[in-house]
Structure formats: C-alpha cells, structure tokens
ZASE-596628 format. One record per residue (C-alpha): residue number from 1; x, y, z; residue in three letters. Coordinates in nm, 3 decimals. Example, Ala and Ser with C-alpha at 12.3 -4.5 7.8 and 13.67 -1.06 7.14 Angstrom:
// ZASE-596628
(finu 1,(1.230,-0.450,0.780),'ALA')
(finu 2,(1.367,-0.106,0.714),'SER')
END
This chain:
// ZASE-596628
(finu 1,(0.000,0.000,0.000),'UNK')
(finu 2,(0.132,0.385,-0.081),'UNK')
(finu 3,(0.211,0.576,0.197),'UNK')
(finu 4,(0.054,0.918,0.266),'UNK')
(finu 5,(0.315,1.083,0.123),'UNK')
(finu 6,(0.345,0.938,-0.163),'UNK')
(finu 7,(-0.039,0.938,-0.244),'UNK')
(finu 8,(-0.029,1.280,-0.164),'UNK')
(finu 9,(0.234,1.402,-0.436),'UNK')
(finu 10,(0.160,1.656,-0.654),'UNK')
(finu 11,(0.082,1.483,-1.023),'UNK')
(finu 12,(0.265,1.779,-1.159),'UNK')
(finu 13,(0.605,1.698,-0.952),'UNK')
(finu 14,(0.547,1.289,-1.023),'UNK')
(finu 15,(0.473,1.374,-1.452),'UNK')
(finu 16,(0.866,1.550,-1.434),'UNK')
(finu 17,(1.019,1.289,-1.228),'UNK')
(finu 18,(0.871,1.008,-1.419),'UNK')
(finu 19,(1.000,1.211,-1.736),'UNK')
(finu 20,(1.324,1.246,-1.648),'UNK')
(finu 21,(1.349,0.918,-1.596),'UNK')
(finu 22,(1.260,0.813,-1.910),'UNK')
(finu 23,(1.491,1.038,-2.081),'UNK')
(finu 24,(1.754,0.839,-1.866),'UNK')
(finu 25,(1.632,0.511,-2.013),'UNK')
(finu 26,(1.619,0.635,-2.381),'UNK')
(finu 27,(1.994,0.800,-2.346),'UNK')
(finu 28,(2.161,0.458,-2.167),'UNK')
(finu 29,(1.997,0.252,-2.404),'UNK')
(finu 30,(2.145,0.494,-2.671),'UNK')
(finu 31,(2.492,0.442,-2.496),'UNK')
(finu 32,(2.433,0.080,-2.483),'UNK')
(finu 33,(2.415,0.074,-2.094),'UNK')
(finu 34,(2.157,-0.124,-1.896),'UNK')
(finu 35,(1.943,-0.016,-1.617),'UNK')
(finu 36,(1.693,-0.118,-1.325),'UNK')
(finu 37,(1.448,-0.001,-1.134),'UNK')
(finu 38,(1.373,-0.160,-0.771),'UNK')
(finu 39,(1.290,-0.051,-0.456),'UNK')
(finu 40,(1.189,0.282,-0.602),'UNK')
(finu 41,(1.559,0.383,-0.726),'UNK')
(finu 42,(1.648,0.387,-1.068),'UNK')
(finu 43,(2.038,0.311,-1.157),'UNK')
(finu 44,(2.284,0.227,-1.433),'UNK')
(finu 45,(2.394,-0.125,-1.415),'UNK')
(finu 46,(2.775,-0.010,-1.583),'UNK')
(finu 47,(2.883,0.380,-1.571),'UNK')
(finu 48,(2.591,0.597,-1.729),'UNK')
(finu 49,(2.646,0.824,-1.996),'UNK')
(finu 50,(2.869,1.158,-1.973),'UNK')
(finu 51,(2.673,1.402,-1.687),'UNK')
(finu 52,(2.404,1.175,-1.584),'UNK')
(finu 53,(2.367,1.021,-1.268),'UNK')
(finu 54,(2.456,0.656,-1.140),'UNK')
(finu 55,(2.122,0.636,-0.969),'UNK')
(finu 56,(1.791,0.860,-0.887),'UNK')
(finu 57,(1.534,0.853,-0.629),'UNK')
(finu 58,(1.167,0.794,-0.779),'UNK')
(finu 59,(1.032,0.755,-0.450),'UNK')
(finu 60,(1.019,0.989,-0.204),'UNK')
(finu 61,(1.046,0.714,0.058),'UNK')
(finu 62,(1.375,0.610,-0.047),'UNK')
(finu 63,(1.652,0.628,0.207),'UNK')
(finu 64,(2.028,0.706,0.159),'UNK')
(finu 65,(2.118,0.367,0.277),'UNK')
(finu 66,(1.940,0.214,-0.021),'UNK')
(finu 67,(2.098,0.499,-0.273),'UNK')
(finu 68,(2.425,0.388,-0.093),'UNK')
(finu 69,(2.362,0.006,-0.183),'UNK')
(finu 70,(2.357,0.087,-0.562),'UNK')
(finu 71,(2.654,0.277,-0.547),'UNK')
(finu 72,(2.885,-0.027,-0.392),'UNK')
(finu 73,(3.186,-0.068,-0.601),'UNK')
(finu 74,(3.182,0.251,-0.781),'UNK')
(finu 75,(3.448,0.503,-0.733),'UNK')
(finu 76,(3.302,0.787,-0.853),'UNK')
(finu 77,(2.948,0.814,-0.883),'UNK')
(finu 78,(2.647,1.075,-0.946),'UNK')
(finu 79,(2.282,1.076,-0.754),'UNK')
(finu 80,(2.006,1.264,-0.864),'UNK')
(finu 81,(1.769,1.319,-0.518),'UNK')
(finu 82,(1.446,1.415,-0.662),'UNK')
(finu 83,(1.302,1.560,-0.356),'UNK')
(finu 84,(1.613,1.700,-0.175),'UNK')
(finu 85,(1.542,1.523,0.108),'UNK')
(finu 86,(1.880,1.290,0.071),'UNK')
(finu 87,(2.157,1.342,0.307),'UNK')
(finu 88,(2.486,1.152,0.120),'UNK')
(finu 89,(2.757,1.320,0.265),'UNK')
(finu 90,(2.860,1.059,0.530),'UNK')
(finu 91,(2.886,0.797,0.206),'UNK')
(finu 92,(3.208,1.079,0.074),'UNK')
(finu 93,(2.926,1.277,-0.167),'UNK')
(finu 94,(2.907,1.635,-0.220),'UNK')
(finu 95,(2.612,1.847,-0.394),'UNK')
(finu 96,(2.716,1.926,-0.723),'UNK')
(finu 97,(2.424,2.133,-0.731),'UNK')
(finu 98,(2.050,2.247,-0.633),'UNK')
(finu 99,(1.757,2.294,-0.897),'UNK')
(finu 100,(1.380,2.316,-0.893),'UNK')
(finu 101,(1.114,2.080,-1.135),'UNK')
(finu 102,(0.915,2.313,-1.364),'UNK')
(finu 103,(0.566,2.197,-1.518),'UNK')
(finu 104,(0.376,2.408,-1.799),'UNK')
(finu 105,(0.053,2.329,-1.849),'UNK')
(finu 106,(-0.068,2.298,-2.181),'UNK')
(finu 107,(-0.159,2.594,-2.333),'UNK')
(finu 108,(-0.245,2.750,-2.697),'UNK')
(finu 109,(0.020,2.913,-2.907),'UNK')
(finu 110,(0.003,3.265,-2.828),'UNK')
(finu 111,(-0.046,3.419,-3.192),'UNK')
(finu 112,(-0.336,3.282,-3.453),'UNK')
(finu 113,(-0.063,3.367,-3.723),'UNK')
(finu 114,(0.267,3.300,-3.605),'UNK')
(finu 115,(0.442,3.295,-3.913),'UNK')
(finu 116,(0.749,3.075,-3.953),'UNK')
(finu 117,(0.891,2.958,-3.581),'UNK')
(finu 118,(1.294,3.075,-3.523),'UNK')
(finu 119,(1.326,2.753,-3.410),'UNK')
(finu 120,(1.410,2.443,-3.611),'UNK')
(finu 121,(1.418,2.062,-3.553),'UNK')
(finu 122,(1.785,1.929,-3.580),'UNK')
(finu 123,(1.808,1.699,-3.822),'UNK')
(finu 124,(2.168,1.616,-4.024),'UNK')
(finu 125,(2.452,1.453,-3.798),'UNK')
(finu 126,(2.651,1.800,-3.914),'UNK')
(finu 127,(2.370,2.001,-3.800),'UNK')
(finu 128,(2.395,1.795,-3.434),'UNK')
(finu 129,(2.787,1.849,-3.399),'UNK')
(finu 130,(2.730,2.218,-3.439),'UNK')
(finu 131,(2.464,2.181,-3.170),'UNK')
(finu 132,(2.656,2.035,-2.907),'UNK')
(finu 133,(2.997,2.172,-2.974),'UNK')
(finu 134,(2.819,2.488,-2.839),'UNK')
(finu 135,(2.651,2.299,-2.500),'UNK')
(finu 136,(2.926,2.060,-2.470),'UNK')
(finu 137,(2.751,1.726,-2.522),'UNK')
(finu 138,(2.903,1.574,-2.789),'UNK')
(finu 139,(2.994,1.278,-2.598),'UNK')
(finu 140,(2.621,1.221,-2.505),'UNK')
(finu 141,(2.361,1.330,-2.743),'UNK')
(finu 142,(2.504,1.089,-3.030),'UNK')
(finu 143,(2.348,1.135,-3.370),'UNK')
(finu 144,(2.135,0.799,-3.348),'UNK')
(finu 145,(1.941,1.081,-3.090),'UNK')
(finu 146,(1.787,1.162,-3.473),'UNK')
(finu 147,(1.643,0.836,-3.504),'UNK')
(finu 148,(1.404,0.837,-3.285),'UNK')
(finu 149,(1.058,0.987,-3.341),'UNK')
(finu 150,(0.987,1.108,-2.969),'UNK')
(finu 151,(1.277,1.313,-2.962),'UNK')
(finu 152,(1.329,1.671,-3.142),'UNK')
(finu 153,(1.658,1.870,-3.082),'UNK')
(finu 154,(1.557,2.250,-3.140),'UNK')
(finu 155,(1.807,2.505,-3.241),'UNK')
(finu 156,(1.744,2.903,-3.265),'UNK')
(finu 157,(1.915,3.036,-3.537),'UNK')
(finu 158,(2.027,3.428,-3.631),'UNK')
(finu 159,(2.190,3.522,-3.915),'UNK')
(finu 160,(2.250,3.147,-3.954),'UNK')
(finu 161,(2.395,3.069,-3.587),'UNK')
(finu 162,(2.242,2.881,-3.397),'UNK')
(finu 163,(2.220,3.114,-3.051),'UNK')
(finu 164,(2.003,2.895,-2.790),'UNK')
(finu 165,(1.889,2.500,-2.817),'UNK')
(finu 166,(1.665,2.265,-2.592),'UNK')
(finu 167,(1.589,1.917,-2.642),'UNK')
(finu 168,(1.195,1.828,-2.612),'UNK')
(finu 169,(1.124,1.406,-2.604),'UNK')
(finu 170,(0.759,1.358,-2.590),'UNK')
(finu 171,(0.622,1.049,-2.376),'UNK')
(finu 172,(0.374,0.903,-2.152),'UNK')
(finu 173,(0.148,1.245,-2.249),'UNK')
(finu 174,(0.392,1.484,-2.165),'UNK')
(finu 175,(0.712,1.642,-2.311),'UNK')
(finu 176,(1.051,1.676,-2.119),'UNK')
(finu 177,(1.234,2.000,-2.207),'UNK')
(finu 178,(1.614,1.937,-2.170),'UNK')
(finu 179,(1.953,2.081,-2.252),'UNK')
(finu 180,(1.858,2.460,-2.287),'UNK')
(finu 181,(2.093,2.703,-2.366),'UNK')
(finu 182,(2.174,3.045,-2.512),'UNK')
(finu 183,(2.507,3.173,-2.651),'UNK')
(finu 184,(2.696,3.417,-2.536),'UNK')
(finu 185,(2.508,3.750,-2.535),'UNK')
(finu 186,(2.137,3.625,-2.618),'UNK')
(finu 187,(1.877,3.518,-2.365),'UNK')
(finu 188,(1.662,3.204,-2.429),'UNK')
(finu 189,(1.275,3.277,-2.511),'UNK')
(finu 190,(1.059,3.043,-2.296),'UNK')
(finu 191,(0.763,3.104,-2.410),'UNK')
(finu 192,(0.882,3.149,-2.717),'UNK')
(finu 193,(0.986,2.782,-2.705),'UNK')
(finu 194,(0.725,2.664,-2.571),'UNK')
(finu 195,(0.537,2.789,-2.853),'UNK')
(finu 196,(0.762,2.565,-3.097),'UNK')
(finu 197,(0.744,2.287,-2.831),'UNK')
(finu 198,(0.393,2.286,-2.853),'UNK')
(finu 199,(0.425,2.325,-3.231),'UNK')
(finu 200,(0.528,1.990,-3.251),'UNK')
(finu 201,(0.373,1.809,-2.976),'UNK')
(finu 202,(0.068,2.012,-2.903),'UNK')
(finu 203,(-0.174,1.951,-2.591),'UNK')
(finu 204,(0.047,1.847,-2.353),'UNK')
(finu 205,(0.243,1.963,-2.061),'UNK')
(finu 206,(0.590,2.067,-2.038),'UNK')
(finu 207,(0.849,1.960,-1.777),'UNK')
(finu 208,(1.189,1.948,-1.689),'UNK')
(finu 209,(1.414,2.101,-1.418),'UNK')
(finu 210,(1.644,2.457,-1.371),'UNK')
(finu 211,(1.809,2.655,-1.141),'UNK')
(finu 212,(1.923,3.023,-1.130),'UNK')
(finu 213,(1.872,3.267,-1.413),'UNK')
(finu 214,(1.753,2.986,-1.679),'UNK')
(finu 215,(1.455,2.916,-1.385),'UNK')
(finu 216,(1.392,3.250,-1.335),'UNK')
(finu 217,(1.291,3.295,-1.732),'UNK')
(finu 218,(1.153,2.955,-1.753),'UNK')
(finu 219,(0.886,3.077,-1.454),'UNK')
(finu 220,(0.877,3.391,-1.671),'UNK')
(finu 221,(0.770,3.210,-1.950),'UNK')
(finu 222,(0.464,3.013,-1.800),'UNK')
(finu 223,(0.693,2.759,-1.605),'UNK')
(finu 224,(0.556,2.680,-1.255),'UNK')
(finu 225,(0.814,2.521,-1.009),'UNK')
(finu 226,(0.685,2.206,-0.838),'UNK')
(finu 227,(0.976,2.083,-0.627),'UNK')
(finu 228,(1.303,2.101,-0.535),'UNK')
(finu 229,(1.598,1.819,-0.631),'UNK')
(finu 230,(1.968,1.813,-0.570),'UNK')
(finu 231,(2.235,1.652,-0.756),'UNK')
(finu 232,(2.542,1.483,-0.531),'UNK')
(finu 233,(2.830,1.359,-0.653),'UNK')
(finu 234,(3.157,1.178,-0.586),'UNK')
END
C-alpha cells in the first residue's frame, strides 16, 4: 500500500520525475548501458552516460542507505535526489548542485498567425555536432538521438547561428524540455519555445528542471516550479 506521502504528491512533480526518468532510459539505451528499477531507485547497471547520474530517487520514501547500496563498487558516482530530502555526505558525496522541477501546463500558441517559428528541428549529424559543440555534449547526445521519433533537438538560429537549443522528447502524455541554452550574449525565449514545443507536440504539458537565471525565465515564461531536487556527486 502507498504511503501518505506518496499518495499525496503533486501529479505535476510525479509527470517530471517520471519524465526524467525516461529520458535516462532512452539516453543509456542509446549508450548501450543497462538499467533497473527496484525498490523505487532507478540506476545504471555499468557507468551511465557523460553528466548523468549513477542512480535517482523515484520515490520519495527512499533512504540514503538504499541509494548507498547501488553505489557499492563505484568510485566515482552521481545521484540525482528528486526531492532534496537525501543526506549523502557521510557515504564521501558532495552536492554538485540544487535545482527546482518546472511543469507548464498545456496551453495554446500565443499568436493565430505566427508565421514561420525561429526555431528548427535538428536533423543532419553536421547540423547535431554544431549543436553540441556549443553545449558541450558531444559525448552524449550521439546522432542515433535523430532516429528516434519522440525526440526533437531544437536550435534558434540568427543570421545562420544557432544562438540557444533545448531538447523536447515527448512520452507518456507529456514532453521533457532538456539541454537549454543560449550563446553568449542572447537570452533564451521560454515562451517562445514553448510555442515551438507545442508546435510539434501540441496539448500536452511541459516539464523538466532549472536553477538560477535559466529558472527565473523559464517561470517567466509560464513555467511553474513544483519541487526542489539536488544533484550529489563523488
């Protein structure tokens, strides 16, 4: 039987959790690396791909003993704690850092004529290596990323540069918005990318996770924040 707490958490916070962990599933299984989930953690069963975790709390239950267990043999080693309620430091972890789930619900585009959208879908392997040369993931969004229908890598483009991307992967009736960035002296548009989000898979919500001045705009941009995480590392 669920315990109150966990029948009382908010569906937003449980549709970006759940989300994230299926864009951990899609991106090992891109990397060839296995995975389980048991006792409400997820984990890698070899070293995860380039700046993603080793294991993640689904469960709000879950105790630092049990994120310890999964962790046994490995050196170094990354946790995602999806409710920032994990302590880790006696098991030689630090936080790497603190962020906040954001949920959008779905909404209309704002304009009835908004002429062609500044952002475009990725699509040529070239097109992908210009992409992450600029956000520093060419080791883990690899090109087969293209393959796959759920997932659309969005670029902004002026004068031909690319200037901001995100990474929207639709499933389970919402889309995860990932990777987001702006170059160097532009500011990303968040409702302006949730309007090509929703462009491409309309009538759902929106979630994902930020911290700082990329949250700020993202609750700007008709983000609401729904919980807090923390990242630790080793």
């Amino acid at each position: 039987m669920a315990s109150d707490e966990s029948a009382a958490l908010d569906p937003r916070l449980r549709t970006a959790i759940d989300a994230s962990i299926s864009w951990y599933e899609d991106l090992c299984a891109l990397h060839g690396v296995g995975s389980v989930i048991s006792q409400g953690v997820w984990s890698s069963l070899s070293a995860p791909p380039p700046l993603h975790s080793d294991a993640v709390a689904l469960e709000p239950e879950v105790t630092a003993e049990l994120i310890e267990e999964r962790l046994t043999g490995r050196v170094h080693a990354g946790v995602k704690d999806s409710f920032a309620t994990l302590d880790l430091s006696y098991a030689g972890m630090r936080i790497l850092f603190s962020a906040t789930w954001i949920y959008r619900r779905p909404e209309p585009v704002r304009s009835t004529d908004p002429g062609p959208s500044p952002w475009t879908r990725v699509r040529t392997d070239e097109q992908l290596a210009e992409w992450t040369a600029l956000h520093d993931t060419t080791e883990v969004l690899l090109p087969g990323l293209l393959q796959r229908g759920a997932f659309a890598v969005l670029a902004r483009r002026v004068d031909g540069r690319i200037v901001a991307g995100a990474v929207a992967r639709l499933g389970s009736g919402a889309v995860d918005v990932s990777n987001t960035y702006a170059v160097e002296g532009h500011e990303l548009d968040w409702a302006e990318l949730a309007d090509a989000v929703a462009a491409l898979f309309p009538d759902r919500p929106m979630v994902g996770y930020e911290r700082g001045a990329p949250l700020r705009a993202a609750l700007a941009g008709g983000f609401e924040a729904v919980g807090d995480l923390r990242i630790w590392v080793r």
